[in-house]
C-alpha positions in Angstrom: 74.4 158.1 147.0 77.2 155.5 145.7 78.4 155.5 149.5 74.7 154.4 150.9 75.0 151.7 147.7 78.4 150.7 148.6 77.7 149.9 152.1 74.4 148.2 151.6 76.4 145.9 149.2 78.7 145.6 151.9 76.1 144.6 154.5 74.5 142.3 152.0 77.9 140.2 151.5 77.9 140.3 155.2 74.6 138.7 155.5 75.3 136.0 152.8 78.2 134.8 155.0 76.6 134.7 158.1 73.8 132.7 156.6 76.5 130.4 154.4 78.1 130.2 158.0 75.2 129.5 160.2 74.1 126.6 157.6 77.4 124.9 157.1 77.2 125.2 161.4 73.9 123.3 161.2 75.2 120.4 158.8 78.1 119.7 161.2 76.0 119.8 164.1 73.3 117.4 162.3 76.7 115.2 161.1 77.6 114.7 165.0 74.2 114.0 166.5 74.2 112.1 163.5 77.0 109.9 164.6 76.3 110.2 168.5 73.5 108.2 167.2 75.0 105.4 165.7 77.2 104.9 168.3 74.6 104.9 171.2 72.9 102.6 168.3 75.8 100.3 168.3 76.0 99.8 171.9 72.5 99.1 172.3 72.9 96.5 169.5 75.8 95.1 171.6 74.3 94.6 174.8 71.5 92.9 173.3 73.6 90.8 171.4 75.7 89.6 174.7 71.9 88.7 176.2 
């Protein structure tokens, strides 16, 4: 029984990571498009401003 426990805990700590891992993934990913879009943003802003 304290084998069955044990693992389960395991798999649980397991779990937490992946999910710690898969949301810290999703911030940077949001950070780039994030700043993809500023800098698309800022050469809109230029062209215009050359008009």
């Amino acid at each position: 029984m304290k084998t069955a426990s044990k693992e389960l805990q395991k798999l649980r700590s397991i779990a937490e990571t992946s999910l710690n891992k898969t949301a810290e993934l999703q911030q940077v990913l949001a950070q780039i498009e994030a700043s993809l879009s500023r800098a698309e943003s800022k050469k809109v802003i230029e062209k215009t401003n050359k008009s």
